[in-house]
Structure formats: C-alpha cells, structure tokens
C-alpha positions, 0 to 999 in steps of 0.5 A: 500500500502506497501513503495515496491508499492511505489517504484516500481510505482515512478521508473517506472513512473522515468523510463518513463519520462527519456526514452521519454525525451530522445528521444525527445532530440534525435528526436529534436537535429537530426532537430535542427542544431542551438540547437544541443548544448542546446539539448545534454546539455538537454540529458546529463542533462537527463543521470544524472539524471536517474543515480542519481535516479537509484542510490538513490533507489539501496540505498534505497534497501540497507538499506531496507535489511540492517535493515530488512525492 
C-alpha cells in the first residue's frame, strides 16, 4: 500500500463519520427542544472539524507535489 491508499481510505472513512454525525445532530436537535443548544454546539463542533481535516490533507497534497512525492 502506497501513503495515496492511505489517504484516500482515512478521508473517506473522515468523510463518513462527519456526514452521519451530522445528521444525527440534525435528526436529534429537530426532537430535542431542551438540547437544541448542546446539539448545534455538537454540529458546529462537527463543521470544524471536517474543515480542519479537509484542510490538513489539501496540505498534505501540497507538499506531496511540492517535493515530488
């Protein structure tokens, strides 16, 4: 396996968790009138952290063709 394969594999699975974490969040703050705030704090949270990882692997790239890798 190549460092690509890896990538690709963990910005898939990092892609998976984020979409069903974030519609459980939705799912649950339309049913949760007392947890809205707990549950946008989750989604916001959530948001964050997919831009976070999106952003780390874009530099990743970067670098990888930056230096020939």
């Amino acid at each position: 396996m190549k460092i690509d394969d890896i990538s690709i594999a963990i910005i898939s699975l990092i892609r998976l968790g984020v979409a069903f974490r974030f519609v459980y969040c939705m799912v649950r703050l339309q049913g949760a009138e007392e947890e809205a705030a707990q549950f946008r704090k989750r989604v916001k949270n959530t948001v964050m952290f997919y831009i976070i990882a999106e952003s780390i692997w874009q530099i990743k790239d970067i670098v990888m063709y930056y230096y020939g890798g």
